[in-house]
mmCIF file of the N, C-alpha and C atoms, coordinates in Angstrom:
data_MODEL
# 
_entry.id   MODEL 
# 
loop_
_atom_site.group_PDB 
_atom_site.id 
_atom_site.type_symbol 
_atom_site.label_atom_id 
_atom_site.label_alt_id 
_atom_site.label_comp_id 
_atom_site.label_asym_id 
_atom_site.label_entity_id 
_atom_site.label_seq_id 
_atom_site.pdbx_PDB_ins_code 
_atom_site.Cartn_x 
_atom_site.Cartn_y 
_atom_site.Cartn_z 
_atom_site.occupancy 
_atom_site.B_iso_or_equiv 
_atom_site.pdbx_formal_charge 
_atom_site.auth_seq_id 
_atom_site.auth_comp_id 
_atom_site.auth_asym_id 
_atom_site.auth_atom_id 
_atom_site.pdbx_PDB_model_num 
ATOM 1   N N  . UNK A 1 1  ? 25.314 31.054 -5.188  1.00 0.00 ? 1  UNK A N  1 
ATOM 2   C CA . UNK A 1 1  ? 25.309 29.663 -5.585  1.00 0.00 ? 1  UNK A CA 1 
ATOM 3   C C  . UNK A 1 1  ? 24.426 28.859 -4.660  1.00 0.00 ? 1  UNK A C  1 
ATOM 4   N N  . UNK A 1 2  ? 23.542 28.050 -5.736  1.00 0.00 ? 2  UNK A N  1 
ATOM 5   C CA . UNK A 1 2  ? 22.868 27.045 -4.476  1.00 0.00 ? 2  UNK A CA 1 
ATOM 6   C C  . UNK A 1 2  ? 23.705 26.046 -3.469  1.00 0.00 ? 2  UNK A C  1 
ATOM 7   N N  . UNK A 1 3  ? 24.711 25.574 -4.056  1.00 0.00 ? 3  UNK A N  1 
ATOM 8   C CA . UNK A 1 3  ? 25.543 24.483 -3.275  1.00 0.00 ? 3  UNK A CA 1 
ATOM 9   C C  . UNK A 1 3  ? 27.023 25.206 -3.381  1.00 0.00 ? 3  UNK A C  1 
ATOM 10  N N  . UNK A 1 4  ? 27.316 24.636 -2.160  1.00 0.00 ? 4  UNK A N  1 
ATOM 11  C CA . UNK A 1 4  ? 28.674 25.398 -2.127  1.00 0.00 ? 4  UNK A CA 1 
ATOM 12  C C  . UNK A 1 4  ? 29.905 24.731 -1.294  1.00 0.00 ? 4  UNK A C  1 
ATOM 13  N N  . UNK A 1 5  ? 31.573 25.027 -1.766  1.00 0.00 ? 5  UNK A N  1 
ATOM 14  C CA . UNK A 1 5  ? 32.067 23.904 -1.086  1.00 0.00 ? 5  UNK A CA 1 
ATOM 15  C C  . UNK A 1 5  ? 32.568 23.908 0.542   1.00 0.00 ? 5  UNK A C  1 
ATOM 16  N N  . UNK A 1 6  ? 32.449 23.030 0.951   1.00 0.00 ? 6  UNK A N  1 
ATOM 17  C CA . UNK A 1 6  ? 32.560 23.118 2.522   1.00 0.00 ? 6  UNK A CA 1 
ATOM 18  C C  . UNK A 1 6  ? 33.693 23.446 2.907   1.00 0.00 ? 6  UNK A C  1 
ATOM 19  N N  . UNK A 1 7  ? 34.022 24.426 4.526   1.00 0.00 ? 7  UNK A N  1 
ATOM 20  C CA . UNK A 1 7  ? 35.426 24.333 4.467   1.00 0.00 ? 7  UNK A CA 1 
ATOM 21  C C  . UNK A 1 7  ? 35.509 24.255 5.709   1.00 0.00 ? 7  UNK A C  1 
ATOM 22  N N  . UNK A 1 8  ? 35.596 22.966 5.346   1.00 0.00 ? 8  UNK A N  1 
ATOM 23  C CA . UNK A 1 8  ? 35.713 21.950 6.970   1.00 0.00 ? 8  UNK A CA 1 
ATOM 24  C C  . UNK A 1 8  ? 37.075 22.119 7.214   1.00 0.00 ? 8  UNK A C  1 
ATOM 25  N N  . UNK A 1 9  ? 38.366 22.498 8.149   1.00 0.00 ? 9  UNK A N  1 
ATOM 26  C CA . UNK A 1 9  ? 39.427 22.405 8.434   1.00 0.00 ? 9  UNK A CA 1 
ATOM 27  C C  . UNK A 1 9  ? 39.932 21.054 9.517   1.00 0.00 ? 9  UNK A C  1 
ATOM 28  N N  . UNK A 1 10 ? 40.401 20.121 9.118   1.00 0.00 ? 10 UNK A N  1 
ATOM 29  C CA . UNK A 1 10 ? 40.853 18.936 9.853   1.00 0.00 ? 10 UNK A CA 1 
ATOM 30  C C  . UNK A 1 10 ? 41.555 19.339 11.163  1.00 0.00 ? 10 UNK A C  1 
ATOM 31  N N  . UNK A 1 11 ? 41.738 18.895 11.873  1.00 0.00 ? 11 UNK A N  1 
ATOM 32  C CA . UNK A 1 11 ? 43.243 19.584 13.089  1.00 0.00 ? 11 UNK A CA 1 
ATOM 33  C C  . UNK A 1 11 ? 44.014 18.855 12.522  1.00 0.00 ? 11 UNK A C  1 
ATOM 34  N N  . UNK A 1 12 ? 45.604 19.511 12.287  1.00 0.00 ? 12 UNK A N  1 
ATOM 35  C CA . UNK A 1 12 ? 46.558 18.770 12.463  1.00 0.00 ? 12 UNK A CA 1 
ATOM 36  C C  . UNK A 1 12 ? 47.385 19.202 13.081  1.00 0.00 ? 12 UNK A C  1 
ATOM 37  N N  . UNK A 1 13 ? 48.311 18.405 13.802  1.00 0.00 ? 13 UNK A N  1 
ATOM 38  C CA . UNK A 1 13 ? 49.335 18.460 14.851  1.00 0.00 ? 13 UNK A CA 1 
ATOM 39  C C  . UNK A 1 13 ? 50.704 17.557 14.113  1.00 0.00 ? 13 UNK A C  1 
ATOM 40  N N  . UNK A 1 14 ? 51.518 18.538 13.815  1.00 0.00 ? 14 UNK A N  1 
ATOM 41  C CA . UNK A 1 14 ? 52.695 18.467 13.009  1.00 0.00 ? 14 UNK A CA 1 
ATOM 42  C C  . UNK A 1 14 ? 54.167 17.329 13.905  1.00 0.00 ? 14 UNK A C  1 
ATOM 43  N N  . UNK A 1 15 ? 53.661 17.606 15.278  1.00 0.00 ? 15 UNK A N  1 
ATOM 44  C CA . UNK A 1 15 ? 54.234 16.449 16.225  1.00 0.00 ? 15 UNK A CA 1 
ATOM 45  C C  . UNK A 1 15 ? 53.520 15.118 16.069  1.00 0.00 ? 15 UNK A C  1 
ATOM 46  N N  . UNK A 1 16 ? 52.460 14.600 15.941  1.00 0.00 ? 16 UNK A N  1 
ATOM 47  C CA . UNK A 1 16 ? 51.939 13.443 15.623  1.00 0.00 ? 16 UNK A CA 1 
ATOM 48  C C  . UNK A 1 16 ? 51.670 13.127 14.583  1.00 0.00 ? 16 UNK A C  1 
ATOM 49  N N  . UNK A 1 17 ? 51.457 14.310 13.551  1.00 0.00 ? 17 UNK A N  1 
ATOM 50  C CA . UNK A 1 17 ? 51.293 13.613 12.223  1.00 0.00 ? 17 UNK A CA 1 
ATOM 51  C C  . UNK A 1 17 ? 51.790 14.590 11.054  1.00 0.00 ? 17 UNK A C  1 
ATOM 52  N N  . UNK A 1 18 ? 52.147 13.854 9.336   1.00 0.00 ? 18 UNK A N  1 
ATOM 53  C CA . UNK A 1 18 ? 52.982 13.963 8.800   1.00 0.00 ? 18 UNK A CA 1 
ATOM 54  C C  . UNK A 1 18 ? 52.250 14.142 7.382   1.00 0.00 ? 18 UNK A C  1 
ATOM 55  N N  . UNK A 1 19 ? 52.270 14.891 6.809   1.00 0.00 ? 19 UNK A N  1 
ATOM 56  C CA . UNK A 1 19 ? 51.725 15.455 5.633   1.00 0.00 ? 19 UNK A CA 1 
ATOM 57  C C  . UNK A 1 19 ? 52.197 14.393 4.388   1.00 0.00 ? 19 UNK A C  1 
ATOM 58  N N  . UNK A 1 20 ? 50.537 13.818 3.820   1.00 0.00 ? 20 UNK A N  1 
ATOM 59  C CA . UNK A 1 20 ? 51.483 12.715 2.725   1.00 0.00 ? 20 UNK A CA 1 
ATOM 60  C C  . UNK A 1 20 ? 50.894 13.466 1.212   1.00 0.00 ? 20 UNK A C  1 
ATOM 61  N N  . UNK A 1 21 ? 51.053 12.916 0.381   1.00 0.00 ? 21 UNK A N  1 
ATOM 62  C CA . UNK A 1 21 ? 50.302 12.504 -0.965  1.00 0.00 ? 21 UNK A CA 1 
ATOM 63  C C  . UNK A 1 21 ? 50.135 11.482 -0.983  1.00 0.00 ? 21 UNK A C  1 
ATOM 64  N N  . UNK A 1 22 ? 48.613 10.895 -1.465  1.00 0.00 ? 22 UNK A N  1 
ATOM 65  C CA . UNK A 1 22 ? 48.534 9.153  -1.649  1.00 0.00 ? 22 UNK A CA 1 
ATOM 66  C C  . UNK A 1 22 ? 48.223 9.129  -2.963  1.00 0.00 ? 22 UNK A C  1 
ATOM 67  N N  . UNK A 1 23 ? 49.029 8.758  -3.811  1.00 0.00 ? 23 UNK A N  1 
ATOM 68  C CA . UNK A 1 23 ? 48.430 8.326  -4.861  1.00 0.00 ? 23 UNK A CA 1 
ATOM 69  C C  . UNK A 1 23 ? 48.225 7.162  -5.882  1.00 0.00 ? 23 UNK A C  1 
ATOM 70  N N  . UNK A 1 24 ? 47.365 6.579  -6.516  1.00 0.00 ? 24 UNK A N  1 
ATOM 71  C CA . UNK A 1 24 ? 46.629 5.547  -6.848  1.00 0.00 ? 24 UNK A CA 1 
ATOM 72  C C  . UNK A 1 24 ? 47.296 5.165  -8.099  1.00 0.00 ? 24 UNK A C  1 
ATOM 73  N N  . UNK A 1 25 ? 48.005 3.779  -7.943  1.00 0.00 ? 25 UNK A N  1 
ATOM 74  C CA . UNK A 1 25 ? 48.224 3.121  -8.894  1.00 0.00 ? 25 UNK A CA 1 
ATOM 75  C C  . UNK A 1 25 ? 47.637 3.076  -10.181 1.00 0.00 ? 25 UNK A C  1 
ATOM 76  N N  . UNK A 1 26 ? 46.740 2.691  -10.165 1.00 0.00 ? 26 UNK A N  1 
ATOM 77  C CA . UNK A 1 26 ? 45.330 2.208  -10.900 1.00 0.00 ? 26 UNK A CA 1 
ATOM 78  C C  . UNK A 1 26 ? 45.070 3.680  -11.823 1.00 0.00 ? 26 UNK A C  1 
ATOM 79  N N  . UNK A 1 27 ? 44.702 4.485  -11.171 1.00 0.00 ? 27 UNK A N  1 
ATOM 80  C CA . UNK A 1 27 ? 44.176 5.477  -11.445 1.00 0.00 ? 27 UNK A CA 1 
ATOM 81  C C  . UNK A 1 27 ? 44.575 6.340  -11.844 1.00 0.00 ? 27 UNK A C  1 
ATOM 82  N N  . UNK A 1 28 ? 45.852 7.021  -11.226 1.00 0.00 ? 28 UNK A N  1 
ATOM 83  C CA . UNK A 1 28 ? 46.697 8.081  -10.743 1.00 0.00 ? 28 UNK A CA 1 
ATOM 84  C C  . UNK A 1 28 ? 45.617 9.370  -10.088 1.00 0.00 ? 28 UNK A C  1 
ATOM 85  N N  . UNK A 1 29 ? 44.822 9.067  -9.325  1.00 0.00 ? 29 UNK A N  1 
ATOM 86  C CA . UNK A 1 29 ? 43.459 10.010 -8.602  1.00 0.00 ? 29 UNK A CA 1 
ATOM 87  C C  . UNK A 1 29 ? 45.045 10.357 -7.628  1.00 0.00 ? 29 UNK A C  1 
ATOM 88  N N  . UNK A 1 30 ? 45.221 11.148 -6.760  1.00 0.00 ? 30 UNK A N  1 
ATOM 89  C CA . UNK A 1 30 ? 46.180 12.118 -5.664  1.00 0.00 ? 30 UNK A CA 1 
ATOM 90  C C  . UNK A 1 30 ? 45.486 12.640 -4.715  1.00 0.00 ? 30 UNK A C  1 
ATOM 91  N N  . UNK A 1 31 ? 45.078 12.262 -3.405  1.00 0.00 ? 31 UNK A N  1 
ATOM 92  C CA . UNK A 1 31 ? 44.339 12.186 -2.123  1.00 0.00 ? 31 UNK A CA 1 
ATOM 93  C C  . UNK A 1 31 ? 45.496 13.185 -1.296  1.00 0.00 ? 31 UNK A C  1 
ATOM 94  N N  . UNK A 1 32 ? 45.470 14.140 -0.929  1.00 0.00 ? 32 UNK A N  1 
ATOM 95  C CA . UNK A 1 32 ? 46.079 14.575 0.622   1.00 0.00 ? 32 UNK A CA 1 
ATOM 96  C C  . UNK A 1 32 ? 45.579 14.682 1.699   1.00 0.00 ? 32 UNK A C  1 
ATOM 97  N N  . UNK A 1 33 ? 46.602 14.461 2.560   1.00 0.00 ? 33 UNK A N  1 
ATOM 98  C CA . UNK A 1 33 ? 45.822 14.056 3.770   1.00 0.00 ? 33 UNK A CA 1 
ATOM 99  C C  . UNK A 1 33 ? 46.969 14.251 5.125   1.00 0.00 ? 33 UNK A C  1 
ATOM 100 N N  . UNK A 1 34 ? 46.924 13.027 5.741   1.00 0.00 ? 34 UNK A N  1 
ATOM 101 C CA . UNK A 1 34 ? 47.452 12.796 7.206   1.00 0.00 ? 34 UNK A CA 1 
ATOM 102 C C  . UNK A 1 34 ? 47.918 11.714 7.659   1.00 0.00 ? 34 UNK A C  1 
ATOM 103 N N  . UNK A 1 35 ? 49.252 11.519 7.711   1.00 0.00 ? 35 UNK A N  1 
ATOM 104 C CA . UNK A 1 35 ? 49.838 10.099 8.821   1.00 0.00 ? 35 UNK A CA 1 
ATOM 105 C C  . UNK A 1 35 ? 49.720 10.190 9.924   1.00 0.00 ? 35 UNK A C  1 
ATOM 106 N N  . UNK A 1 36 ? 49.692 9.426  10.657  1.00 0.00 ? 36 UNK A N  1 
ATOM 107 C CA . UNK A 1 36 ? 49.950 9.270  11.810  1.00 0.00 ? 36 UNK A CA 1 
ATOM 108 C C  . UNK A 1 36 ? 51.170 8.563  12.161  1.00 0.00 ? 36 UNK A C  1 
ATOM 109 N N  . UNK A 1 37 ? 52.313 9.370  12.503  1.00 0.00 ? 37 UNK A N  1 
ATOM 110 C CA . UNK A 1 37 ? 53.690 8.736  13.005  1.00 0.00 ? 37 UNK A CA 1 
ATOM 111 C C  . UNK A 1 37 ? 53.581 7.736  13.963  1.00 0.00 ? 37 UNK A C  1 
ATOM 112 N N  . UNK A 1 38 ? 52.850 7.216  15.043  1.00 0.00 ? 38 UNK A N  1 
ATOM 113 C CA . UNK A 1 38 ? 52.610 5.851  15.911  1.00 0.00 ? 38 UNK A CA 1 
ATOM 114 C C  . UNK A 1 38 ? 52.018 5.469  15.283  1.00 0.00 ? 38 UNK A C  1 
ATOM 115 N N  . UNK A 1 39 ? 50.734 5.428  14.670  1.00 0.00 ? 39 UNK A N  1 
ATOM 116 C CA . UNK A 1 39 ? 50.083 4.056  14.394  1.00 0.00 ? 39 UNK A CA 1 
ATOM 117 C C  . UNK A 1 39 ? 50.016 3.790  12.710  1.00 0.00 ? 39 UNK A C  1 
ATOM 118 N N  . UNK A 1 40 ? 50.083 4.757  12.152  1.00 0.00 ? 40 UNK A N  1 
ATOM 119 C CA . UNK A 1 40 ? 50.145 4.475  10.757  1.00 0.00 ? 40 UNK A CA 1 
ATOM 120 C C  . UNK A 1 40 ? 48.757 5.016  10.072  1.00 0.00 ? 40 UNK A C  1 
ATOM 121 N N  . UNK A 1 41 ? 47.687 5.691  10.998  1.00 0.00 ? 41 UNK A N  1 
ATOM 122 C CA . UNK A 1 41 ? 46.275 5.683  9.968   1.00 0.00 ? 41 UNK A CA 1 
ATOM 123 C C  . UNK A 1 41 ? 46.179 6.690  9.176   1.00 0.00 ? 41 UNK A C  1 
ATOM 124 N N  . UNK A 1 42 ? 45.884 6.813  8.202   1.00 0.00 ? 42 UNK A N  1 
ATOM 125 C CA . UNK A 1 42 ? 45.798 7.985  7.730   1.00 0.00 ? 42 UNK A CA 1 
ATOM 126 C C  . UNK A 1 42 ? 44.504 8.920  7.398   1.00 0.00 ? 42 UNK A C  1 
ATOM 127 N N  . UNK A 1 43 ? 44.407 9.971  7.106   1.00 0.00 ? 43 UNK A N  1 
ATOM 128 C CA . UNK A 1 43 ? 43.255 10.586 6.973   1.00 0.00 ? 43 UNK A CA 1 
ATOM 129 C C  . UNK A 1 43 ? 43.366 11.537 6.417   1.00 0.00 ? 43 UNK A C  1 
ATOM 130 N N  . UNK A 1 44 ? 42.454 11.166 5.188   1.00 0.00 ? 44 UNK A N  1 
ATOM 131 C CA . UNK A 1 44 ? 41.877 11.930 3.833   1.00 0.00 ? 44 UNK A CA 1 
ATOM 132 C C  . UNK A 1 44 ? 41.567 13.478 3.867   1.00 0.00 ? 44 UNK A C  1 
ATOM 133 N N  . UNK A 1 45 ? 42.264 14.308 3.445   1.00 0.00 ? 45 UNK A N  1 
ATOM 134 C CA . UNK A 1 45 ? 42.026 15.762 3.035   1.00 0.00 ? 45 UNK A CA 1 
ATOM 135 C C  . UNK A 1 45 ? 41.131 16.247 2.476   1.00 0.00 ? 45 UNK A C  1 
ATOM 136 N N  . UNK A 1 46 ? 41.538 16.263 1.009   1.00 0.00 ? 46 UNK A N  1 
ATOM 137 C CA . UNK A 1 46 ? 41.561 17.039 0.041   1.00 0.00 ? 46 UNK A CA 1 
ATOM 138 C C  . UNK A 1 46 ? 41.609 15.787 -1.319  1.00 0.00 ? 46 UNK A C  1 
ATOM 139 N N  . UNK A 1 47 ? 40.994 15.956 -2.476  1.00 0.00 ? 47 UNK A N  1 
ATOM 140 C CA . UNK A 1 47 ? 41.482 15.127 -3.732  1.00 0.00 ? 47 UNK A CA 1 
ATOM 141 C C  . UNK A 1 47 ? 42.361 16.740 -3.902  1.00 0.00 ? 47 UNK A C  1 
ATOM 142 N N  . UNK A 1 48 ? 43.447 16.066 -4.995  1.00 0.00 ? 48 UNK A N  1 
ATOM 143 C CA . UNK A 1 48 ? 44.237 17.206 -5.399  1.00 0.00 ? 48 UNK A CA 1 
ATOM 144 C C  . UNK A 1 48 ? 44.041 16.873 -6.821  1.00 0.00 ? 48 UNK A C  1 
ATOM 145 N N  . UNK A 1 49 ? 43.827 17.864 -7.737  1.00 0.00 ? 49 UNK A N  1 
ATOM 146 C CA . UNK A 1 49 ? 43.500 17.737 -9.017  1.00 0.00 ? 49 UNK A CA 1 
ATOM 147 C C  . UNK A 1 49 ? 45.085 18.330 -9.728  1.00 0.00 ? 49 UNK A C  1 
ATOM 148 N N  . UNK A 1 50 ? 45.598 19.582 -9.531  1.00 0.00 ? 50 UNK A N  1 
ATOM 149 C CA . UNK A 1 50 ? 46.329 20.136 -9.723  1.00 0.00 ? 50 UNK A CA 1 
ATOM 150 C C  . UNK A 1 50 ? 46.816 20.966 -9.353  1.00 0.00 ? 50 UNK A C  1 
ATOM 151 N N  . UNK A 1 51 ? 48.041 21.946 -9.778  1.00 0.00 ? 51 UNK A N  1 
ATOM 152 C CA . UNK A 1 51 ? 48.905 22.296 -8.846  1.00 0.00 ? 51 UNK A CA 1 
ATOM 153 C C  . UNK A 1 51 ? 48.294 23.811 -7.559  1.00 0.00 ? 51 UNK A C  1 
ATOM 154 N N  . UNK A 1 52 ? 47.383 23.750 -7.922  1.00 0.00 ? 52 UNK A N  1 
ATOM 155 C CA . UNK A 1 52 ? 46.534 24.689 -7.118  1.00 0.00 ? 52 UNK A CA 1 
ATOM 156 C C  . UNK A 1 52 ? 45.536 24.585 -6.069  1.00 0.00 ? 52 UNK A C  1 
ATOM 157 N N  . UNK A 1 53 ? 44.886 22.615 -5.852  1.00 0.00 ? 53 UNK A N  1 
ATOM 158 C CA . UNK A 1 53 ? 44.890 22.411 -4.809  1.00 0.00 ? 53 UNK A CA 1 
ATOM 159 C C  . UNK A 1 53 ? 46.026 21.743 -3.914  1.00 0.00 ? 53 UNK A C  1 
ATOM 160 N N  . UNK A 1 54 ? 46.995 21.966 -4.397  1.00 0.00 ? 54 UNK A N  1 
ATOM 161 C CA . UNK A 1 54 ? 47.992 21.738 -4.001  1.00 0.00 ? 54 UNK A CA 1 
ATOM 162 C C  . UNK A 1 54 ? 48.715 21.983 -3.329  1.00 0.00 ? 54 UNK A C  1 
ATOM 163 N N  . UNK A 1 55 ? 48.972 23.846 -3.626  1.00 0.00 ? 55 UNK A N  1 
ATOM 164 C CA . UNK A 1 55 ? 49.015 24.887 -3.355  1.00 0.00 ? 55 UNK A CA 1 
ATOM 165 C C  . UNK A 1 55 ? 47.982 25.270 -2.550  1.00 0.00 ? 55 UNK A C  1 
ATOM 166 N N  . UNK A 1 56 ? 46.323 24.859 -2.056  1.00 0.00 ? 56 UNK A N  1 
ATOM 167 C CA . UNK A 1 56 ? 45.839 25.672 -1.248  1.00 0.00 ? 56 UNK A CA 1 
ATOM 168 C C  . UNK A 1 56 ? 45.672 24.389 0.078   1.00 0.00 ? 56 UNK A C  1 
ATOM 169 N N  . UNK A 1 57 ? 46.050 23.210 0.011   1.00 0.00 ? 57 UNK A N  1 
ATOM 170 C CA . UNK A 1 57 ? 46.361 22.366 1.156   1.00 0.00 ? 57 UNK A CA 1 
ATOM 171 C C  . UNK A 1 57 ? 47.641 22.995 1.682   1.00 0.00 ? 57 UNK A C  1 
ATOM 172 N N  . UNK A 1 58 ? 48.672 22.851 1.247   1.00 0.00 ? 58 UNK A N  1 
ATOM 173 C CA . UNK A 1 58 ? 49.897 23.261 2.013   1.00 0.00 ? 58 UNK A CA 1 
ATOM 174 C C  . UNK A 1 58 ? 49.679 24.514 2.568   1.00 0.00 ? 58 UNK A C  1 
ATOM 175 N N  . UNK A 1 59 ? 48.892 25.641 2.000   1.00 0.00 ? 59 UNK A N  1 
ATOM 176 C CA . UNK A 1 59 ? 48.749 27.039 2.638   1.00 0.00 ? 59 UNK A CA 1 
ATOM 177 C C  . UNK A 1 59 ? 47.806 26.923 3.338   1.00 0.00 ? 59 UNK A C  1 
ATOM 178 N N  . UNK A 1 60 ? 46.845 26.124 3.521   1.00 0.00 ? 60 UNK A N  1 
ATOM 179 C CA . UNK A 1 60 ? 45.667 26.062 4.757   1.00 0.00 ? 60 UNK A CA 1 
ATOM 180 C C  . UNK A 1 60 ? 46.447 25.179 5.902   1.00 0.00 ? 60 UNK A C  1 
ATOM 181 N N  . UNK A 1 61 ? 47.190 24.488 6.055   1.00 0.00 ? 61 UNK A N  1 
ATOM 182 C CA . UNK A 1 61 ? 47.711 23.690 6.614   1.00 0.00 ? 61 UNK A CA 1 
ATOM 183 C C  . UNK A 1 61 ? 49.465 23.971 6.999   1.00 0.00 ? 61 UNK A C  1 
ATOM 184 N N  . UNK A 1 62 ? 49.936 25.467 6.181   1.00 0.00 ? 62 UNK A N  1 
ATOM 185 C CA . UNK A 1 62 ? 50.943 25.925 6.759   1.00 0.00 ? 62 UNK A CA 1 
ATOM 186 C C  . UNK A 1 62 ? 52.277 24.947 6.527   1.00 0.00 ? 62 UNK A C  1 
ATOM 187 N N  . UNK A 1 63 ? 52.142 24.141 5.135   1.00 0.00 ? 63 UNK A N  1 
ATOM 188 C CA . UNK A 1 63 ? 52.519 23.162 5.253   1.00 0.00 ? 63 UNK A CA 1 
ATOM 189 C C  . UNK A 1 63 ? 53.611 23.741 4.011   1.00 0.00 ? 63 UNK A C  1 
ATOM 190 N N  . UNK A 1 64 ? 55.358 24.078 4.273   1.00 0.00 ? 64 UNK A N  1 
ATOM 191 C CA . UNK A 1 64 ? 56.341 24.802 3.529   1.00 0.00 ? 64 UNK A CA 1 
ATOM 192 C C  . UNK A 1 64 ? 57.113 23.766 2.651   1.00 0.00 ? 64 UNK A C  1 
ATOM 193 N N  . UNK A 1 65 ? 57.164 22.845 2.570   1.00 0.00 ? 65 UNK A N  1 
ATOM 194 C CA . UNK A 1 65 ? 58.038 21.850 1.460   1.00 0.00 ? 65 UNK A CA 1 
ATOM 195 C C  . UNK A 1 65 ? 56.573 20.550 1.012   1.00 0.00 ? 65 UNK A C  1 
ATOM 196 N N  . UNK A 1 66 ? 56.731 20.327 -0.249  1.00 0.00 ? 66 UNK A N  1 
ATOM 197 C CA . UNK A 1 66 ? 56.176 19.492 -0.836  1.00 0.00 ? 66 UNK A CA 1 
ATOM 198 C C  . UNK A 1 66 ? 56.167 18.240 0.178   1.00 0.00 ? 66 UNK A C  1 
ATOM 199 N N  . UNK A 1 67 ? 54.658 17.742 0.677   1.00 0.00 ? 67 UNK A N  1 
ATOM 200 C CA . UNK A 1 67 ? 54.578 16.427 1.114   1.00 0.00 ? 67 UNK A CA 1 
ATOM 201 C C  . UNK A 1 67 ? 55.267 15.148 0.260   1.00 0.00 ? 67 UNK A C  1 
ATOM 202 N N  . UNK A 1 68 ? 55.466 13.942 1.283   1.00 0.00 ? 68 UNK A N  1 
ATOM 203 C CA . UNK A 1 68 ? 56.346 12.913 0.033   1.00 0.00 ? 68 UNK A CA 1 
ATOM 204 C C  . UNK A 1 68 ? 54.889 12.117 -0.623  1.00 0.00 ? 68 UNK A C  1 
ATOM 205 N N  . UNK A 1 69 ? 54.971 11.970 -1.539  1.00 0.00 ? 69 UNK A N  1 
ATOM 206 C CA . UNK A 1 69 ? 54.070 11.112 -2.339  1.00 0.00 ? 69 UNK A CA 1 
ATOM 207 C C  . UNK A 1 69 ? 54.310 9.001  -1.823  1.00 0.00 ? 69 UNK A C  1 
ATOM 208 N N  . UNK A 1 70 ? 52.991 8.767  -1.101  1.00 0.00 ? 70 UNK A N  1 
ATOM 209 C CA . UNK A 1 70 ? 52.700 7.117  -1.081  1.00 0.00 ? 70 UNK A CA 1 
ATOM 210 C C  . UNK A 1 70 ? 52.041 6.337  -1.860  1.00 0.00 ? 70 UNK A C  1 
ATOM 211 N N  . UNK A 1 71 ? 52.058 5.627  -2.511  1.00 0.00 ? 71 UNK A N  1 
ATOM 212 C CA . UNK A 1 71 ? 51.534 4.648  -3.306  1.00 0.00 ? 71 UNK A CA 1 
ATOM 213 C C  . UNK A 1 71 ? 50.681 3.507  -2.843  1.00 0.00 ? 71 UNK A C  1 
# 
């Protein structure tokens, strides 16, 4: 393939931060990503289309119960 998708791995640290779903009123588009338990920022993952990037965030990220969904 000429273009191909990147597989940038974020750090996350499960003591400072908290596995969300964000998803869009407006839209219903579903962003995963990253809280931050002190300050609140978050940071963008993955778009999740369906249940299979869904499935490959939580398994790259080791991540065993469904994140809670934010609005």
């Amino acid at each position: 393939m000429l273009f191909r998708k990147k597989n940038t791995v974020i750090p996350y640290d499960p003591a400072a931060q908290k596995p969300i779903l964000r998803k869009s009123i407006c839209t219903g588009e579903t962003t995963a990503g990253f809280k931050d338990i002190k300050t609140g920022v978050y940071t963008d993952v993955m778009l999740i289309r369906d249940t299979r990037d869904l499935q490959e965030f939580m398994d790259t990220y080791g991540i065993t119960s469904k994140p809670e969904t934010e609005y």
